[in-house]
C-alpha positions in Angstrom: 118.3 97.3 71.1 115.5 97.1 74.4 116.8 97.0 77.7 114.3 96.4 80.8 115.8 98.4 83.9 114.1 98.8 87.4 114.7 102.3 88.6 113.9 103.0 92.4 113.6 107.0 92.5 114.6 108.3 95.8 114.8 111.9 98.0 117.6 111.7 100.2 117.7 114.4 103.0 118.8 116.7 104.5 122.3 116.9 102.9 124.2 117.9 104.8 123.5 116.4 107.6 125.4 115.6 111.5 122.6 113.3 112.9 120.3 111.2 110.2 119.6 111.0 106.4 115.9 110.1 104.9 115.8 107.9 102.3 112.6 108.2 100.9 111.8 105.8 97.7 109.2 107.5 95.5 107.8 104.6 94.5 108.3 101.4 96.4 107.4 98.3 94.9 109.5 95.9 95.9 110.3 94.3 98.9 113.6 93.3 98.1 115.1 95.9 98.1 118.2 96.8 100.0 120.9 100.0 100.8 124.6 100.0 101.5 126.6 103.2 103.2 129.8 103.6 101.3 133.0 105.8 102.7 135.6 107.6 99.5 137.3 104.0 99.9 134.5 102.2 98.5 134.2 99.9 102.4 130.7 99.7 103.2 129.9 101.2 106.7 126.2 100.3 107.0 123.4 98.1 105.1 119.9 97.2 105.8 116.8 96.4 104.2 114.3 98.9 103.3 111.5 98.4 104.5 109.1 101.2 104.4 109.1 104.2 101.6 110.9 106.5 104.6 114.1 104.7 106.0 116.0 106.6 108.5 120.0 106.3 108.2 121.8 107.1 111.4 125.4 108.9 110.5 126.4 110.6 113.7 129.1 107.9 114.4 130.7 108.7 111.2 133.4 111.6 110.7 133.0 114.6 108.6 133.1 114.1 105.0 131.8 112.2 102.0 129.5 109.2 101.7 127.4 107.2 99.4 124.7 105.4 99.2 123.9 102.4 97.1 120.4 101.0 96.6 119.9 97.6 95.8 117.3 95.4 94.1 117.5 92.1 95.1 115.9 90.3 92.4 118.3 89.7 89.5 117.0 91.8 86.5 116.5 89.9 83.4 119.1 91.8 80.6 118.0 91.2 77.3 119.2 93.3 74.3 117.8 92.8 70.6 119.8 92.9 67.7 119.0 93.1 64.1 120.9 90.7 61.6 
């Protein structure tokens, strides 16, 4: 079985953190590619595109606690899987 998968490696930092996060992609070759903000009930409190491999994420609005962050490729990924008979 092959699967293709595009992986975006990323530094996020510091955590924690009051004011604003760094999201830095590691390798940034795509430029459709997206992130989402996500609080412990899965709502989405902030999304933009990335545009540059350091994207600054403001958080001070938020309370204390928890969050997530989601990135997203934009471009549908082909799945394909091989099987044997």
């Amino acid at each position: 079985m092959n699967f293709q998968i595009n992986l975006f490696p990323s530094i996020i930092n510091p955590n924690p953190t009051q004011e604003v996060l760094n999201l830095q992609i590691t390798h940034l070759y795509s430029d459709n590619l997206f992130f989402e903000l996500y609080d412990l009930r899965n709502r989405i409190l902030n999304s933009d595109k990335i545009t540059s491999a350091h994207t600054l994420i403001s958080i001070s609005r938020y309370s204390s606690g928890p969050y997530f962050i989601k990135q997203i490729n934009s471009i549908i990924n082909k799945l394909k899987a091989n099987y044997e008979s």
